[in-house]
N, CA, C and O atoms as a CHARMM CRD file, in Angstrom:
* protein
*
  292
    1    1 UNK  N      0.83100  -1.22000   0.00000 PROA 1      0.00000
    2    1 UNK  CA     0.00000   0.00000   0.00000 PROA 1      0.00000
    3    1 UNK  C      0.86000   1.26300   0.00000 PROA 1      0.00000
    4    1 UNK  O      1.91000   1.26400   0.64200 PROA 1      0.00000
    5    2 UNK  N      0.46900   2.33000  -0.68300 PROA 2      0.00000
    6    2 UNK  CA     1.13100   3.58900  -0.78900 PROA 2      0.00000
    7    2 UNK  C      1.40800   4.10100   0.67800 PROA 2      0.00000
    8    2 UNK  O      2.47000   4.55200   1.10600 PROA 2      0.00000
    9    3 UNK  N      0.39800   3.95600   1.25300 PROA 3      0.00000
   10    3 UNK  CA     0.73800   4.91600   3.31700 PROA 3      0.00000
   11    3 UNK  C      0.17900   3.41800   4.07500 PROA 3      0.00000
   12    3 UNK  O     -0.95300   3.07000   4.41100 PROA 3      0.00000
   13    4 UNK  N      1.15200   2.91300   4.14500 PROA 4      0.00000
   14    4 UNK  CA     0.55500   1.42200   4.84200 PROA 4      0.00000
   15    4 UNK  C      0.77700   2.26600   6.58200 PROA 4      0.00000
   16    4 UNK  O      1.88400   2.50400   7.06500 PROA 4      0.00000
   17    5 UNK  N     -0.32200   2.53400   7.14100 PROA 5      0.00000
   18    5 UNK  CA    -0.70300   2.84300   8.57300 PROA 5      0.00000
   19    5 UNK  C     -2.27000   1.48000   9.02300 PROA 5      0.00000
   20    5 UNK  O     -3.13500   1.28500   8.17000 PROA 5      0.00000
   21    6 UNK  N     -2.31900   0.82600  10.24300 PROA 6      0.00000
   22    6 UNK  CA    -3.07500   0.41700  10.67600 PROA 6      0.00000
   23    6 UNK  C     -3.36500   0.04600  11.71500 PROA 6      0.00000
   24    6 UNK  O     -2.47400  -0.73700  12.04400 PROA 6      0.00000
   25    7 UNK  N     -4.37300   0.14200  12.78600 PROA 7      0.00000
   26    7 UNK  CA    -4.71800  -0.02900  13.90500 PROA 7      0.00000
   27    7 UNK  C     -4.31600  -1.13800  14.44400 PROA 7      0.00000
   28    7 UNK  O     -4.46800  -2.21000  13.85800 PROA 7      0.00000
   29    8 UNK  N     -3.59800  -1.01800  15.94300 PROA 8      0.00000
   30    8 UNK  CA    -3.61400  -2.14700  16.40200 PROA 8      0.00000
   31    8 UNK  C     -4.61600  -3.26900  16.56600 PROA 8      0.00000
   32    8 UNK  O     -5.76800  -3.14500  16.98000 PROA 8      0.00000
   33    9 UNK  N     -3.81200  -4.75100  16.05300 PROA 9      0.00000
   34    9 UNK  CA    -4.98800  -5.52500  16.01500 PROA 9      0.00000
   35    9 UNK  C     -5.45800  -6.10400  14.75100 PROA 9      0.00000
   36    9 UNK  O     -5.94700  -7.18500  14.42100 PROA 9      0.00000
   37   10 UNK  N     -5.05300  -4.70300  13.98800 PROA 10     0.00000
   38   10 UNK  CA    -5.86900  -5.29200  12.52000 PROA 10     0.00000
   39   10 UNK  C     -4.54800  -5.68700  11.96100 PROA 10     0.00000
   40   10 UNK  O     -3.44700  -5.81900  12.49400 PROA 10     0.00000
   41   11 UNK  N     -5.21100  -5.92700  10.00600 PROA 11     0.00000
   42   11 UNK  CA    -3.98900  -6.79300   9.35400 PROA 11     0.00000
   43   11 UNK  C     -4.10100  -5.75400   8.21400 PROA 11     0.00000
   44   11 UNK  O     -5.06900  -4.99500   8.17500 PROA 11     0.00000
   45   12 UNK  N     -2.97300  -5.70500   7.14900 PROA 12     0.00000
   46   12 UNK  CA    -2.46100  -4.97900   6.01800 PROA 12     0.00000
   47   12 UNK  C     -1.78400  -5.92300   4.71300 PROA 12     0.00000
   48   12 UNK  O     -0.57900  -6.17700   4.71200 PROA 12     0.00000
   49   13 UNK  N     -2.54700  -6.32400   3.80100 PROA 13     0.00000
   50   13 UNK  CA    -1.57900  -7.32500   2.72100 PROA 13     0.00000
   51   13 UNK  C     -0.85700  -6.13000   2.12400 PROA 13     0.00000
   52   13 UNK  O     -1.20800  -4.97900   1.86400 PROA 13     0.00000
   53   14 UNK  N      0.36800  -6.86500   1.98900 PROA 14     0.00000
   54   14 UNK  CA     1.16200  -6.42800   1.54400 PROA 14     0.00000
   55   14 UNK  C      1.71900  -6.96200   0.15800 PROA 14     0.00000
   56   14 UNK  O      2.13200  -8.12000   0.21600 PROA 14     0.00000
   57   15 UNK  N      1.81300  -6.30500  -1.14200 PROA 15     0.00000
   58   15 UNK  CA     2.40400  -7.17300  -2.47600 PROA 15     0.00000
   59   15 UNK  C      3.68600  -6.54200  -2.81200 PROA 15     0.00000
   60   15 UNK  O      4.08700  -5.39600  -2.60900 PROA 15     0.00000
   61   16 UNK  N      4.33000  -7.72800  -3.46800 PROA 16     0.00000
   62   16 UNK  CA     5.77400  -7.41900  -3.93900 PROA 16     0.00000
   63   16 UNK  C      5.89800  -7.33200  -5.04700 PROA 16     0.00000
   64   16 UNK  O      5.49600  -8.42200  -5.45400 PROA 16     0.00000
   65   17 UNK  N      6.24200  -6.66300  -6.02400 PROA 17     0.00000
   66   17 UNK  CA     7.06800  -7.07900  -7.79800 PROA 17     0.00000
   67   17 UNK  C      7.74800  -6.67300  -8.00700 PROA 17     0.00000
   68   17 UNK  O      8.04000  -5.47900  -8.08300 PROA 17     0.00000
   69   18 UNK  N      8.23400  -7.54600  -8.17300 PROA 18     0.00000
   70   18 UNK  CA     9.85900  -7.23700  -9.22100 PROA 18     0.00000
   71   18 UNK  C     10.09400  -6.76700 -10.25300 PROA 18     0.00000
   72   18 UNK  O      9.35500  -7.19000 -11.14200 PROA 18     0.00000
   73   19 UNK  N     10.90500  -5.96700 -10.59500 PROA 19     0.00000
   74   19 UNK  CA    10.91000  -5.69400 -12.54800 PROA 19     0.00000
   75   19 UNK  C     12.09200  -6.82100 -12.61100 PROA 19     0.00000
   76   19 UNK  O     12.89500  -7.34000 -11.83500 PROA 19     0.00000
   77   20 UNK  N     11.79500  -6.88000 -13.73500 PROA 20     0.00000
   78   20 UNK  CA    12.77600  -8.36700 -14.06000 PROA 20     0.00000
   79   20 UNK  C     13.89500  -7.83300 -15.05800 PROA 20     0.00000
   80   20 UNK  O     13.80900  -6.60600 -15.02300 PROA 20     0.00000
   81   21 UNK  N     14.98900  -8.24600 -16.00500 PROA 21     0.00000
   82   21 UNK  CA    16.05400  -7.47400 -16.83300 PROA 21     0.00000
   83   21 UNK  C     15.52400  -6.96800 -18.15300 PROA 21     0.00000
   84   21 UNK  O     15.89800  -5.98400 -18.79300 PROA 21     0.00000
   85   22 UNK  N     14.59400  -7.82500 -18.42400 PROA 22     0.00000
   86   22 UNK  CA    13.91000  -7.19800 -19.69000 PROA 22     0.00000
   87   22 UNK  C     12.84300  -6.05100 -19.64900 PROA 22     0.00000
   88   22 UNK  O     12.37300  -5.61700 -20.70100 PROA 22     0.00000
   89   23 UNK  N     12.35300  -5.41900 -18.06700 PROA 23     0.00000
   90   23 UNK  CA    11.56500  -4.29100 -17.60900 PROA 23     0.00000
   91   23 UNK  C     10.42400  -4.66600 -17.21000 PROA 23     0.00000
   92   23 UNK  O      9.52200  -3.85700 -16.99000 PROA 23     0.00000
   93   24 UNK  N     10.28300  -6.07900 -17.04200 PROA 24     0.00000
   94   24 UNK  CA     8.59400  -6.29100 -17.06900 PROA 24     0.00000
   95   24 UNK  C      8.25800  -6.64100 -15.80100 PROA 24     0.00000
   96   24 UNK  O      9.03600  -7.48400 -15.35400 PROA 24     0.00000
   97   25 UNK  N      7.32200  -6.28700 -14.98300 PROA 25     0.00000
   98   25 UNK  CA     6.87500  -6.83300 -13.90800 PROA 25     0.00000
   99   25 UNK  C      6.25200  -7.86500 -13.34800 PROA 25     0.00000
  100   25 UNK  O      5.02700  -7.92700 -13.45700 PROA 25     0.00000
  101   26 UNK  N      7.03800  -8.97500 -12.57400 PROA 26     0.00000
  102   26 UNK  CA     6.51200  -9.51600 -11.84600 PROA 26     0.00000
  103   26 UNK  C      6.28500  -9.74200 -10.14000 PROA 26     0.00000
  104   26 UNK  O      7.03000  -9.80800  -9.16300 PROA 26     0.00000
  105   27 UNK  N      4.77300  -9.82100 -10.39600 PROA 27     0.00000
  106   27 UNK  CA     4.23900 -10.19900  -8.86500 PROA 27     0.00000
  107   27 UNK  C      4.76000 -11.66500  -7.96000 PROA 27     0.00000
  108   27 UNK  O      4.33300 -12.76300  -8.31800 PROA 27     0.00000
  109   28 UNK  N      5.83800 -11.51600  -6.62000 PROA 28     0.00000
  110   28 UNK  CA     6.80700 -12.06400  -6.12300 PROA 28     0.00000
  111   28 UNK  C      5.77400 -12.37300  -4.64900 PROA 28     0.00000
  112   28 UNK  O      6.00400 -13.29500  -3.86700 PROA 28     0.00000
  113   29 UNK  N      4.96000 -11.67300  -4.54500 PROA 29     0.00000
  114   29 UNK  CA     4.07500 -11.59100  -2.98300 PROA 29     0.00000
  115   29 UNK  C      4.46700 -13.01900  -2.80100 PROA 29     0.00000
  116   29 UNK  O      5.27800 -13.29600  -1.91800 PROA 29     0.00000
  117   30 UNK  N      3.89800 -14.05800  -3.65300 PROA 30     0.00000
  118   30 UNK  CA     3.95000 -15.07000  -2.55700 PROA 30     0.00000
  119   30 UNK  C      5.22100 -16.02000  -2.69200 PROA 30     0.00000
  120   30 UNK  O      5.08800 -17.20400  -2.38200 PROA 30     0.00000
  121   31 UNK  N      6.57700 -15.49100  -3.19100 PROA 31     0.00000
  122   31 UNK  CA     7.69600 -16.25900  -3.22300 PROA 31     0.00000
  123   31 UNK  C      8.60100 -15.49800  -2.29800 PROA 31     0.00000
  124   31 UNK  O      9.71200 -15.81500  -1.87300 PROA 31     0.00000
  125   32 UNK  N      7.62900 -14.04700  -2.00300 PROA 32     0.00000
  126   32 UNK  CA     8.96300 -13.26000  -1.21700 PROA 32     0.00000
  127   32 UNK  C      9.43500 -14.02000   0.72200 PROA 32     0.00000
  128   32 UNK  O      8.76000 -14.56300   1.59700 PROA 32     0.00000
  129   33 UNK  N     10.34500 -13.78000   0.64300 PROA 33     0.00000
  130   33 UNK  CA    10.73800 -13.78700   2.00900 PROA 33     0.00000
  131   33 UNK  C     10.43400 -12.45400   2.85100 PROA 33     0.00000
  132   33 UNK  O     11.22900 -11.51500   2.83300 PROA 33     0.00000
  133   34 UNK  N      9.12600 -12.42000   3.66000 PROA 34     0.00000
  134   34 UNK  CA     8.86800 -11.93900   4.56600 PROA 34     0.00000
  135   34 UNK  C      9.10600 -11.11100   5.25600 PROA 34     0.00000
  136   34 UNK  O      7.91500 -10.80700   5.31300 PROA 34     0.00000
  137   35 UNK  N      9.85300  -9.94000   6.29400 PROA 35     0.00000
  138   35 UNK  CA    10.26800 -10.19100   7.43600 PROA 35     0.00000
  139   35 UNK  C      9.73800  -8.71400   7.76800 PROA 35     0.00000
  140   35 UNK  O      9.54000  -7.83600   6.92900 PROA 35     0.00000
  141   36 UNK  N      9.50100  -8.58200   9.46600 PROA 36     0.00000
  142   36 UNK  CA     8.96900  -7.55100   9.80300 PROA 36     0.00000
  143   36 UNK  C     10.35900  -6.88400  10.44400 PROA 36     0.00000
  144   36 UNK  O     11.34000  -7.62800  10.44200 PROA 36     0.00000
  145   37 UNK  N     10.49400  -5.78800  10.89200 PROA 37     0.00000
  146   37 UNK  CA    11.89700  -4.81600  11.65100 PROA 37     0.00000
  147   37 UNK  C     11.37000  -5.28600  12.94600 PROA 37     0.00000
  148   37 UNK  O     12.22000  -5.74900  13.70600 PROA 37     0.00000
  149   38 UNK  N     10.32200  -5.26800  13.30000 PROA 38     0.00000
  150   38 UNK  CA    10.08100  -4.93600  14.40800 PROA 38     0.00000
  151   38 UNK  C      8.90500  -5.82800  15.02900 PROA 38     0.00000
  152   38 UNK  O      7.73600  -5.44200  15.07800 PROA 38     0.00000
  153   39 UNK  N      9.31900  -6.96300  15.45800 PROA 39     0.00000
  154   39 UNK  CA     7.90400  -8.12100  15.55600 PROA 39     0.00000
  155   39 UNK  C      7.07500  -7.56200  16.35900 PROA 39     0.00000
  156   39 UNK  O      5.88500  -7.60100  16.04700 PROA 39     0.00000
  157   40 UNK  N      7.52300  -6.82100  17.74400 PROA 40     0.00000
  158   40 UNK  CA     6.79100  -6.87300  18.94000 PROA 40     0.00000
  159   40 UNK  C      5.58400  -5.66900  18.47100 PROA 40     0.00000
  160   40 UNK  O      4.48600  -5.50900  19.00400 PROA 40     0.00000
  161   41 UNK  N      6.11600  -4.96000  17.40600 PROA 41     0.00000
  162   41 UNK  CA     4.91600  -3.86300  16.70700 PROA 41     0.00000
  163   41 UNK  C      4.01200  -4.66000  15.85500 PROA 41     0.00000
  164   41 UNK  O      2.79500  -4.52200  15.98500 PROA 41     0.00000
  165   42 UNK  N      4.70400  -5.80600  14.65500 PROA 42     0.00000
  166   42 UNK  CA     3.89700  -6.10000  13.66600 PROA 42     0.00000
  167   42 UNK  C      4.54000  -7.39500  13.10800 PROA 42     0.00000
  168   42 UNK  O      5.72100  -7.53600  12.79000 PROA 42     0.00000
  169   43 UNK  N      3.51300  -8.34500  13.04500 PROA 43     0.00000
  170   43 UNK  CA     4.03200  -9.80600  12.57400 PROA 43     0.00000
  171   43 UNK  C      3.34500  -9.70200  10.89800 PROA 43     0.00000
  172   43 UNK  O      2.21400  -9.37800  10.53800 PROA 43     0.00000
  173   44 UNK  N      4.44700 -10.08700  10.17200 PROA 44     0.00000
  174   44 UNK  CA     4.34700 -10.51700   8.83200 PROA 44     0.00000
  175   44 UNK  C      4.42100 -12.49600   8.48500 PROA 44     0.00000
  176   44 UNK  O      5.18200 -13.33800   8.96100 PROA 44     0.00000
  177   45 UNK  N      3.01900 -12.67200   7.24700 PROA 45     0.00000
  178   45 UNK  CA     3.35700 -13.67200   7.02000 PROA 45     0.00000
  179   45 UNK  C      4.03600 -13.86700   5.78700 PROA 45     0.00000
  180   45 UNK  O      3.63000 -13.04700   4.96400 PROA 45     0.00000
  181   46 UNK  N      4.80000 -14.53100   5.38700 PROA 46     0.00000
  182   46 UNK  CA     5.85500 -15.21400   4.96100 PROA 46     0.00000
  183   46 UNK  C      5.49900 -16.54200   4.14000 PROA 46     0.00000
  184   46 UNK  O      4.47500 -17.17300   4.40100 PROA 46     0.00000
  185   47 UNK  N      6.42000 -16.94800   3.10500 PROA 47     0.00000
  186   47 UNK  CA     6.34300 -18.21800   2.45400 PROA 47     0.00000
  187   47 UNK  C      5.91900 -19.73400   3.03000 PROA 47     0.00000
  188   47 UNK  O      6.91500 -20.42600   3.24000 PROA 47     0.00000
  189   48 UNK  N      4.97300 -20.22200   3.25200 PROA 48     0.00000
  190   48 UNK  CA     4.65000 -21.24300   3.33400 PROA 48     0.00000
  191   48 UNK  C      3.69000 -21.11100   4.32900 PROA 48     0.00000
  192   48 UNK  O      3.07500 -22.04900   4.83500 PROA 48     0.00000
  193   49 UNK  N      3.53300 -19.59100   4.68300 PROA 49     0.00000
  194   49 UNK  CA     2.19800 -19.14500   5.40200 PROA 49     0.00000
  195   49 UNK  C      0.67200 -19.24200   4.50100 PROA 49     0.00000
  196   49 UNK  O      0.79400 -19.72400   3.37500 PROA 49     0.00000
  197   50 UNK  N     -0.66600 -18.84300   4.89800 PROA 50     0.00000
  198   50 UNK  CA    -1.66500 -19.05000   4.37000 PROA 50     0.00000
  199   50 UNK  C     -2.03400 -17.32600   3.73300 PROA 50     0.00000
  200   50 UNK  O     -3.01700 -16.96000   3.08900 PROA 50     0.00000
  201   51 UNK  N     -1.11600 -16.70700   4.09600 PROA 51     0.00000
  202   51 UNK  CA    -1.43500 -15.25500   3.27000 PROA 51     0.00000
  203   51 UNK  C      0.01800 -14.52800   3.03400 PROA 51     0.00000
  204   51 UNK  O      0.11900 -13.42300   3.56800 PROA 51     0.00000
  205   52 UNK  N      1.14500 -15.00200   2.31000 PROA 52     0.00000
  206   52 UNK  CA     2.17600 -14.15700   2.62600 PROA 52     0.00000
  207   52 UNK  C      2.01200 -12.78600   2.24700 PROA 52     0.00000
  208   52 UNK  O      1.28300 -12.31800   1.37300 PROA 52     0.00000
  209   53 UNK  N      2.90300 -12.13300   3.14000 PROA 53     0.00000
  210   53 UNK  CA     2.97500 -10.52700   3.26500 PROA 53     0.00000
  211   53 UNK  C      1.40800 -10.02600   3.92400 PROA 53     0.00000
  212   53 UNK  O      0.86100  -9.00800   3.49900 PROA 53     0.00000
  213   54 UNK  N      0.92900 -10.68700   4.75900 PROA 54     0.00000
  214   54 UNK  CA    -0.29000  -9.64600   4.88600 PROA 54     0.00000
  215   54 UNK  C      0.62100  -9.92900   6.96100 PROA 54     0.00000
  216   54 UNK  O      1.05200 -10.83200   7.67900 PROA 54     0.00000
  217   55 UNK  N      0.39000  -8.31200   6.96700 PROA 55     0.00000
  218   55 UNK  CA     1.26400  -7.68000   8.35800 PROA 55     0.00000
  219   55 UNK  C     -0.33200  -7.87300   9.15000 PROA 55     0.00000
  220   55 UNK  O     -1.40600  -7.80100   8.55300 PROA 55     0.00000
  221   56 UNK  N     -0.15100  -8.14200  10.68200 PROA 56     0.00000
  222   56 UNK  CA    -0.76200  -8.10400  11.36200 PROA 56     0.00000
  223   56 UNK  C     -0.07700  -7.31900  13.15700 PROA 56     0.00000
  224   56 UNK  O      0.66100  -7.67700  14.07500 PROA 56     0.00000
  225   57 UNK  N     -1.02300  -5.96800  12.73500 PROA 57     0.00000
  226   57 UNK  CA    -0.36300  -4.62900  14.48000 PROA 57     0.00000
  227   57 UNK  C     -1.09000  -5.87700  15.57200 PROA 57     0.00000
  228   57 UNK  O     -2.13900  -6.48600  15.78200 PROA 57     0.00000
  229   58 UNK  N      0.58200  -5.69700  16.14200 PROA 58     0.00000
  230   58 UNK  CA     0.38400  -6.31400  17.87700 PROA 58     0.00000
  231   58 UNK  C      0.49000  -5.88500  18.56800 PROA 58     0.00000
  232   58 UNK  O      0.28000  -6.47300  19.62900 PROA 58     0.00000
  233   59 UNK  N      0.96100  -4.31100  18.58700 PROA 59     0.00000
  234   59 UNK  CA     1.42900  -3.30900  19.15600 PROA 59     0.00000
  235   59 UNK  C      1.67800  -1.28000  18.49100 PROA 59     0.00000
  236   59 UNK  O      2.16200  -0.81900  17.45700 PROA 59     0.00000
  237   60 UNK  N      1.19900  -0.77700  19.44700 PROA 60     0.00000
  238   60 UNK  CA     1.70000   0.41100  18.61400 PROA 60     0.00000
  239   60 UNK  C      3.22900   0.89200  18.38000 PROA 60     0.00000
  240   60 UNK  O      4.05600   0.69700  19.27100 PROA 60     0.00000
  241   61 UNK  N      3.54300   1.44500  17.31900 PROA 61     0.00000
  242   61 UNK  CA     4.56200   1.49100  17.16300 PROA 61     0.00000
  243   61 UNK  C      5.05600   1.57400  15.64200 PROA 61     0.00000
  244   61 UNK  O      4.23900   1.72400  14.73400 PROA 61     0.00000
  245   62 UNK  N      5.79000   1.51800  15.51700 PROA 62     0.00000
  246   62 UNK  CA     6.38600   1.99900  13.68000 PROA 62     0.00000
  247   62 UNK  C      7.48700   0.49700  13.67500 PROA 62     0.00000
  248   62 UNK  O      8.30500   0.12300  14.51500 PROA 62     0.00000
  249   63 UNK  N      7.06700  -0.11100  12.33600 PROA 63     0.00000
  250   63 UNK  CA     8.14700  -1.15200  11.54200 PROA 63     0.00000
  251   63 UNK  C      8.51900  -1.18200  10.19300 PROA 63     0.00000
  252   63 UNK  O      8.00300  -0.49600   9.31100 PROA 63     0.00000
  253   64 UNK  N      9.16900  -1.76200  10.09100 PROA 64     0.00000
  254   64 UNK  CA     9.46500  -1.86400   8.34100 PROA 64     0.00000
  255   64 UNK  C      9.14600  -3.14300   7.91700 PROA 64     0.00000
  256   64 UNK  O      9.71300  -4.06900   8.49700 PROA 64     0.00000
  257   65 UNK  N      8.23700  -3.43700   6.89300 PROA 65     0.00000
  258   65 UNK  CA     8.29400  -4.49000   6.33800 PROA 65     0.00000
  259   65 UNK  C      9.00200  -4.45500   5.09400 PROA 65     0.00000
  260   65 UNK  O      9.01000  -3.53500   4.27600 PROA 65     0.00000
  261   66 UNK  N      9.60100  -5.56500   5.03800 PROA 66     0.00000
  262   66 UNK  CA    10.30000  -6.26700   3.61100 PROA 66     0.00000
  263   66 UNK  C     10.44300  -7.67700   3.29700 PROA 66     0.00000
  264   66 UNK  O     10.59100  -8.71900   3.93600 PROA 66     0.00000
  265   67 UNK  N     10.31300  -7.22200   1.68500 PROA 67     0.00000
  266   67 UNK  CA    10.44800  -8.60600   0.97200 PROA 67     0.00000
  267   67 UNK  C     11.59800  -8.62700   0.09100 PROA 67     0.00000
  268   67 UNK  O     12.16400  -7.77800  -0.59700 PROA 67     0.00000
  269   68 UNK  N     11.82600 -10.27500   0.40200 PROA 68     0.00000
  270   68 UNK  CA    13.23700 -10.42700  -0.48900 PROA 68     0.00000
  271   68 UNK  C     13.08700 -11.59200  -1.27400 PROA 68     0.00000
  272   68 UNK  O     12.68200 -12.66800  -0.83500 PROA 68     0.00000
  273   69 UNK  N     13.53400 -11.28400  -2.84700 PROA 69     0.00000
  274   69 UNK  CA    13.61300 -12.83800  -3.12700 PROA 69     0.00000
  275   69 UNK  C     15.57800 -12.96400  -3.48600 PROA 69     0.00000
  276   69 UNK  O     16.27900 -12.22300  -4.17500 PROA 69     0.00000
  277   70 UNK  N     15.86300 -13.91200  -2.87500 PROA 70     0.00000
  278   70 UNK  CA    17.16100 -14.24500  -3.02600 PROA 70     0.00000
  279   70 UNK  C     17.76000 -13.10200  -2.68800 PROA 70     0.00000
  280   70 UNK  O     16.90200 -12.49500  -2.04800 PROA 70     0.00000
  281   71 UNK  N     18.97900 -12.27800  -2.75300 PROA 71     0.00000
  282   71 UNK  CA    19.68900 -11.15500  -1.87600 PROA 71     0.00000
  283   71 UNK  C     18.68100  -9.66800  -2.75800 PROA 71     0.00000
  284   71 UNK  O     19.12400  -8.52000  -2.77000 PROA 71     0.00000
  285   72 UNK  N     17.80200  -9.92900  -3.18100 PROA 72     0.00000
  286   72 UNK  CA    17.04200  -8.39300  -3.52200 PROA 72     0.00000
  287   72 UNK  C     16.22600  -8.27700  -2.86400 PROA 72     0.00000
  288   72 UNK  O     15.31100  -9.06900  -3.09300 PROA 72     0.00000
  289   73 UNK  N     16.03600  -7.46200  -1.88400 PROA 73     0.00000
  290   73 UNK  CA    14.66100  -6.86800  -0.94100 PROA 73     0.00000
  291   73 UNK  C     14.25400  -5.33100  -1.58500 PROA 73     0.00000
  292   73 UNK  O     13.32000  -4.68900  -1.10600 PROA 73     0.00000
């Protein structure tokens, strides 16, 4: 999302794409590797989860989410 802000409690999907070498975009959401900065604010799910990238607030507070496939986040 462009201003990803959300209430504690609730959840936020999050999508990934890649431009690839020839310029074209592909959607990575559900191959990316996951990870939140900051768990105790916001848990992200991840590859082999049932929604990857959708963040769920456990806490107030500010995190970073990112996705990586192989060393590109």
């Amino acid at each position: 999302p462009n201003t990803p802000a959300i209430a504690d409690g609730t959840e936020q999907q999050f999508t990934a794409t890649a431009t690839l070498s020839d310029g074209s975009p592909q959607d990575v959401t559900n191959t990316a590797n996951w990870t939140s900065g900051t768990v105790g604010t916001a848990t992200v799910q991840t590859v082999g989860d049932s929604n990857p990238g959708r963040a769920t607030s456990v806490n107030p507070g500010q995190t970073v989410i990112t996705a990586a496939v192989g060393s590109v986040s």
